[in-house]
C-alpha positions as CSV (number, residue, x, y, z in Angstrom):
1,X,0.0,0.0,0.0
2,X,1.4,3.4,-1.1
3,X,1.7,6.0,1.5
4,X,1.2,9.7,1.0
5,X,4.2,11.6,0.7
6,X,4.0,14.1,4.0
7,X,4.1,17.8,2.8
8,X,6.9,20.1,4.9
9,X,5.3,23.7,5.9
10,X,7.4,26.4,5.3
11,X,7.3,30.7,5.2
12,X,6.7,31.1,1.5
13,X,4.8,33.6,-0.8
14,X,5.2,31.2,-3.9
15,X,8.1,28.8,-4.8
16,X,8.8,30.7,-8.0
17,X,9.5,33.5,-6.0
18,X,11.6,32.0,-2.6
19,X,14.8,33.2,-4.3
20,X,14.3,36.9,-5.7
21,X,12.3,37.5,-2.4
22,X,15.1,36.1,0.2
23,X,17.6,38.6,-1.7
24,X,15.1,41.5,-1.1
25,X,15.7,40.7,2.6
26,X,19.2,40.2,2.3
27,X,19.2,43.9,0.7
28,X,16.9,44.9,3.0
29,X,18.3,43.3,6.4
30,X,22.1,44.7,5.6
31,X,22.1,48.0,3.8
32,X,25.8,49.7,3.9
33,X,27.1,45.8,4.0
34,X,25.7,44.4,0.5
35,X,24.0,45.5,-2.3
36,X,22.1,43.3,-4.2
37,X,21.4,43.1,-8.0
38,X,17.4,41.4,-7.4
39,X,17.3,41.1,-11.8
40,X,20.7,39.3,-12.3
41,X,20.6,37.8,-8.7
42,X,23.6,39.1,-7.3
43,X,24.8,39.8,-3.9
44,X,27.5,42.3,-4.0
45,X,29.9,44.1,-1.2
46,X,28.9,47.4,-1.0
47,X,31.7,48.9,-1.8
48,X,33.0,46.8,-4.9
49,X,35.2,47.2,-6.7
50,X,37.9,48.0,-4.4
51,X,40.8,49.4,-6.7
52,X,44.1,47.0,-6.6
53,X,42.6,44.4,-4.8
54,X,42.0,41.1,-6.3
55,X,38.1,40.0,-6.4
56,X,36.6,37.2,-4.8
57,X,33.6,35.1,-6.3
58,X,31.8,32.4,-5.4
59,X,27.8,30.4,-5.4
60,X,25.8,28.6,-6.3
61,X,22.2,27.2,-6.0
62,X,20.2,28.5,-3.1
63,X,19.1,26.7,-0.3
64,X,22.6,26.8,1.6
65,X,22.2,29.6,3.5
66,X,23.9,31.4,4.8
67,X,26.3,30.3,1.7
68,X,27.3,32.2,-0.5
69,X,25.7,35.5,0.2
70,X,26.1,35.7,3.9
71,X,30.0,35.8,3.0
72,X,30.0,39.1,1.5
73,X,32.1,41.4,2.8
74,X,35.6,42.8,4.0
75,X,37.7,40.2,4.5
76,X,35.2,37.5,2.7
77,X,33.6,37.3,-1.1
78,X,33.1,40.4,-3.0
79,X,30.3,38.8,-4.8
80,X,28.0,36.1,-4.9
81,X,26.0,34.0,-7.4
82,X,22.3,32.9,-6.6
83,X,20.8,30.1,-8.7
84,X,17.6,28.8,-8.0
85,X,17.3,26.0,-4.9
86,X,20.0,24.0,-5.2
87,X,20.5,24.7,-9.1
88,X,23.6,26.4,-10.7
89,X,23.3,30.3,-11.4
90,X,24.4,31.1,-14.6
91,X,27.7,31.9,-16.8
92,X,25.7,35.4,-17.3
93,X,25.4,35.9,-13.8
94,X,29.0,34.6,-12.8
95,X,30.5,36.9,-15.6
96,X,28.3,40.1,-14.7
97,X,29.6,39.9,-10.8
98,X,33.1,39.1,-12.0
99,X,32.9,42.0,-13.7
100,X,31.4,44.0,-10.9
101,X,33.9,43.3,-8.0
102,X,37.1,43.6,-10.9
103,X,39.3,46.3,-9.1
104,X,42.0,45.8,-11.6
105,X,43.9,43.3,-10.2
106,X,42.2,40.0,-11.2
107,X,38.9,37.7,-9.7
108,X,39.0,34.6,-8.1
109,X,36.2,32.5,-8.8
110,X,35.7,29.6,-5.6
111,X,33.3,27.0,-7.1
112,X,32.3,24.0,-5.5
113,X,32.7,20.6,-7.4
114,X,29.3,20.4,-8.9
115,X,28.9,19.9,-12.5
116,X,26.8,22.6,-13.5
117,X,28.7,25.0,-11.0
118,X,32.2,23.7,-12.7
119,X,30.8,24.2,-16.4
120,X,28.8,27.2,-15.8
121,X,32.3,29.1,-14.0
122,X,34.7,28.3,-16.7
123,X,32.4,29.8,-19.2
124,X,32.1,33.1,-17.2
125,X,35.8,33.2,-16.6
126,X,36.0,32.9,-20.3
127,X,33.4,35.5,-20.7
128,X,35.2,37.5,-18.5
129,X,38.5,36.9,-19.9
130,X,37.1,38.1,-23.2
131,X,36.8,41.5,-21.6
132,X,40.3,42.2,-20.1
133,X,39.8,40.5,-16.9
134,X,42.3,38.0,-15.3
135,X,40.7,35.4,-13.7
136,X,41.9,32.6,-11.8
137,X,39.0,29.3,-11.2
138,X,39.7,26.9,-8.6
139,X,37.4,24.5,-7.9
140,X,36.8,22.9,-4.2
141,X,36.2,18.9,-3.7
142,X,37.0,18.2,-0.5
143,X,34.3,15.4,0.9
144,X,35.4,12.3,1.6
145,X,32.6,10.8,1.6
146,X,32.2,9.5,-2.1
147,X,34.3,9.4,-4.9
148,X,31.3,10.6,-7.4
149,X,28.0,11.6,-7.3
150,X,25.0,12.3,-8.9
151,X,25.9,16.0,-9.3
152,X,30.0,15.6,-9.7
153,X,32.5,14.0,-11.3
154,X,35.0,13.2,-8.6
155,X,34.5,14.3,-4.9
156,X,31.9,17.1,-3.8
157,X,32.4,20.7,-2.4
158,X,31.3,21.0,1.0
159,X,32.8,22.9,4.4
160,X,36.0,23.7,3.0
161,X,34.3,26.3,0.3
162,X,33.2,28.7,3.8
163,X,36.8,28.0,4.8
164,X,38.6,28.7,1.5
165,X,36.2,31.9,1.2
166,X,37.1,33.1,3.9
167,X,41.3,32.4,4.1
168,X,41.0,33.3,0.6
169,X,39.3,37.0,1.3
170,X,42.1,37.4,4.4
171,X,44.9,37.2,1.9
172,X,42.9,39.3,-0.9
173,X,42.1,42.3,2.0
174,X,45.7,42.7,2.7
175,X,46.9,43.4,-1.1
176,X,47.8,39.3,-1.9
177,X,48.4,39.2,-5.8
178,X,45.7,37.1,-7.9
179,X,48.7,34.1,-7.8
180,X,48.8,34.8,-4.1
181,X,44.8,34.6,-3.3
182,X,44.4,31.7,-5.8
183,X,47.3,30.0,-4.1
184,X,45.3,30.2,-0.6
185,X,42.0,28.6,-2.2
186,X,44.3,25.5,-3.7
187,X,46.2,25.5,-0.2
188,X,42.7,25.5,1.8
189,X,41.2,22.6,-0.8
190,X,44.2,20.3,-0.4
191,X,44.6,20.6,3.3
192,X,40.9,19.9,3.9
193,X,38.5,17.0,4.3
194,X,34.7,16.7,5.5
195,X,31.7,14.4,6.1
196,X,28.1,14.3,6.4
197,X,25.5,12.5,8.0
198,X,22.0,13.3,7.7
199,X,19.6,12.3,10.5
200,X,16.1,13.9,8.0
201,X,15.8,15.1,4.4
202,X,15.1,18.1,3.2
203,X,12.0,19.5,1.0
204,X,12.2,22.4,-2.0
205,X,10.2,25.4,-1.9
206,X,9.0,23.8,-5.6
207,X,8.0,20.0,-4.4
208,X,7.1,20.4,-0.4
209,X,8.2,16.8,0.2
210,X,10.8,15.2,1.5
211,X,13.8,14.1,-1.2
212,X,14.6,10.7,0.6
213,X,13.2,9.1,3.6
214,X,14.4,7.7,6.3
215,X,13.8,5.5,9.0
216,X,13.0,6.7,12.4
217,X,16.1,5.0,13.2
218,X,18.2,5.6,10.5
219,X,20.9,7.8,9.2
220,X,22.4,9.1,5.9
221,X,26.1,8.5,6.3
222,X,27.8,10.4,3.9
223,X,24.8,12.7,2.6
224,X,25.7,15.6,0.4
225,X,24.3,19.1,0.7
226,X,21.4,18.7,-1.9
227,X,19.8,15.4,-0.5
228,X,22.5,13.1,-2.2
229,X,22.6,9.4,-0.8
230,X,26.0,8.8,1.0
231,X,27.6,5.2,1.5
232,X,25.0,3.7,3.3
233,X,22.4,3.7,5.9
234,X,23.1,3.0,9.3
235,X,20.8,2.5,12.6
236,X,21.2,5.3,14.6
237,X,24.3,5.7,17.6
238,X,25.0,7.9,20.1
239,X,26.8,11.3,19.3
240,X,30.1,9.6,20.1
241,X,29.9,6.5,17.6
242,X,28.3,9.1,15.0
243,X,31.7,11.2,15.7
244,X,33.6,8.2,15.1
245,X,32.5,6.7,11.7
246,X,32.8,10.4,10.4
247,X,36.0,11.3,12.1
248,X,37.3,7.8,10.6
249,X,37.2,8.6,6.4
250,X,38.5,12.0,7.3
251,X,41.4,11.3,9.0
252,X,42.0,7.8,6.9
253,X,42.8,10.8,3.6
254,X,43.9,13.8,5.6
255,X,46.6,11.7,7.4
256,X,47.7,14.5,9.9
257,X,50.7,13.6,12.0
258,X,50.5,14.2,15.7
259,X,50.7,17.2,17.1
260,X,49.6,18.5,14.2
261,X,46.8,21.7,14.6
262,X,44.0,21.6,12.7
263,X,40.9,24.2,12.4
264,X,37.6,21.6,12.9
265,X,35.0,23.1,11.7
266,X,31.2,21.3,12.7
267,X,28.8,22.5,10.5
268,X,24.5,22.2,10.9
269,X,23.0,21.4,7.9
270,X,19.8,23.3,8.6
271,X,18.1,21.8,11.1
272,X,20.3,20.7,13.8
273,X,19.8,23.0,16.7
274,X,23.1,24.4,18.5
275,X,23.0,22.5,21.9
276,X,23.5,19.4,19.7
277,X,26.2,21.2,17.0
278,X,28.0,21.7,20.3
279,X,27.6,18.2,21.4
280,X,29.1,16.7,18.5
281,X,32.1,19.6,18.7
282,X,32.8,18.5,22.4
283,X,33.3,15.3,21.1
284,X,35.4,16.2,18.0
285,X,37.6,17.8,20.3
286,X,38.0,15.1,22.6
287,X,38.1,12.2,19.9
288,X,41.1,14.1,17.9
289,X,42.7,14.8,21.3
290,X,43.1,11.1,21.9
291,X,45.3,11.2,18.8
292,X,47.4,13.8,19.4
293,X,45.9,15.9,17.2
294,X,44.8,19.6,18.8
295,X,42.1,21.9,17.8
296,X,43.6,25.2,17.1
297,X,40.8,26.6,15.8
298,X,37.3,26.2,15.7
299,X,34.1,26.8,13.7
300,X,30.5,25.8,15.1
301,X,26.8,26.7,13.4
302,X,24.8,26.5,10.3
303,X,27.6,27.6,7.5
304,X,26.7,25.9,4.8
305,X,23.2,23.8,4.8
306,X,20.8,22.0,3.0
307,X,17.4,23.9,3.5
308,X,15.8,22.4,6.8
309,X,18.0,19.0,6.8
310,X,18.7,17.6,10.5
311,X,22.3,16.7,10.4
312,X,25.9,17.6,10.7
313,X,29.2,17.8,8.7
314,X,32.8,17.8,10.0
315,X,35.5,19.6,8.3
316,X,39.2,19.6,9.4
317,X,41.8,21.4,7.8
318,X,45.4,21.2,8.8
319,X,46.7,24.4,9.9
320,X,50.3,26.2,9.3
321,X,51.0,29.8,10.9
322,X,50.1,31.5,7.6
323,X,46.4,29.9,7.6
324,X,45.8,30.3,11.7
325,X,46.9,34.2,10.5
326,X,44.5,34.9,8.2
327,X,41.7,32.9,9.6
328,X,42.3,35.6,12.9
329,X,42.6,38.2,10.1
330,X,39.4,40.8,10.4
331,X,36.2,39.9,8.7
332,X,32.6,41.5,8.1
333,X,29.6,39.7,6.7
334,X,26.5,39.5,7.5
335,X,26.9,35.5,8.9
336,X,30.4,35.4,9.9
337,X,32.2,38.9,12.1
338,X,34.6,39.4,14.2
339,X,38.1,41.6,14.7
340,X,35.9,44.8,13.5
């Protein structure tokens, strides 16, 4: 007997319009901060372009909030790219903000390792190139948790994009060259893992049910940001075993000596409230202690998610002075501040 799929409430107007109306409030919520382009869906620093300094650019398809436009700012992006819920913007879009945020001294696009994001960013970099503008792509694949996907060829971009944007932005803020920024993002991307595990689905704005289901004691292990089956399903474990089987594939590839310092980074996907994000952190902490590994810094919250998805990601990137510098370095977005 077929059962009904269940239909997920959420604070819309009308699905065709989730997108354009979120970047009114974006616009509306941080004037002075951003400025946002509502017709070619564009979230801009409000001051761009900064003469001499290189550009930063990065998104994607919506539904990752705070990602990628909660980034913008000093010390962060210069611009993002909204596509439609969890769809690619653009190359018109990509090549209109890369043009935007160009301050004469090159762009840096930051895409994650999604097809359409990968296809869609070369062609705007060529666009762009077309024009005069120097413009360096790297493109971030840093989850563990599968090799390829039904979105990628090869591994998937997930935590270390917020990282890379930010490191990245750091190094731009304080007159790095475009080989010099790009060199960051590469840097970030090979010194990075993650993994997911997803404890619900998520629903679009356009469908209003759930992508997968799940048991009500199972987990996704190894879920990407756009409802993507992982590995497997597993019953579900205490916080600590959870920890474990994520901390395991991470560490297995990352292979970080001891005593090494690493920035762990535990990141909601939507609908995981803080008490437990800081649960599973505790543990992190404790779990990489026991092998002489020691959290030098630290990221905690909803960074880059997957609508209203209950579930976590862990993403560890081995630290050198440079990188602890710049991740201290000053930054001001509208989702992550501080030093200002």
């Amino acid at each position: 007997m077929s059962v009904a799929a269940q239909v997920v409430k959420k604070f819309i107007n009308d699905p065709e319009t989730v997108v354009p109306e979120a970047l009114a409030g974006v616009a509306a919520a941080h004037p002075g901060l951003v400025r946002v382009d509502l017709e070619k869906q564009l979230v801009l620093r409000a001051d761009a372009p900064v003469a001499g300094k290189v550009g930063l650019v990065s998104g994607g398809g919506s539904g990752h909030e705070p990602l990628h436009g909660g980034f913008v700012g000093a010390g962060m992006l210069d611009a993002a790219c909204a596509g439609a819920v969890f769809t690619s913007p653009v190359p018109d879009q990509m090549a209109a903000a890369t043009k935007e945020v160009d301050g004469g001294a090159g762009v840096v696009h930051i895409v994650k390792n999604y097809t359409g994001d990968v296809l869609n960013f070369k062609m705007a970099a060529e666009l762009a190139e077309d024009e005069g503008i120097q413009v360096e792509v790297v493109v971030i694949d840093d989850d563990v948790a599968v090799q390829d996907s039904l979105y990628t060829a090869g591994r998937r971009g997930v935590g270390a994009t917020v990282l890379a944007e930010k490191l990245a932005g750091a190094r731009a803020e304080q007159g790095g060259s475009l080989t010099d920024v790009a060199g960051v993002v590469r840097a970030v991307n090979e010194r990075t893992r993650s993994f997911g595990v997803a404890l619900t689905s998520c629903a679009t704005p356009a469908s209003g049910t759930r992508i997968f289901d799940l048991g009500a004691d199972e987990i996704e292990v190894g879920v990407g940001i756009h409802g993507e089956p992982g590995r497997r399903r597993e019953k579900h474990a205490p916080a600590r075993e959870i920890v474990e089987m994520m901390l395991e594939p991470i560490l297995d590839d990352l292979q970080p000596a001891q005593g090494s310092s690493v920035l762990a980074f535990v990141n909601g996907l939507g609908g995981t409230p803080l008490l437990e994000l800081y649960l599973l952190f505790n543990e992190v902490n404790g779990q990489l202690a026991d092998r002489g590994i020691t959290v030098g810094r630290s990221l905690v919250g909803n960074y880059i998610t997957s609508l209203e998805m209950a579930g976590a990601s862990i993403t560890l990137l081995q630290l050198d002075d440079e990188l602890a510098r710049l991740w201290d370095a000053p930054v001001k977005t509208a989702a992550l501040r501080w030093g200002v």
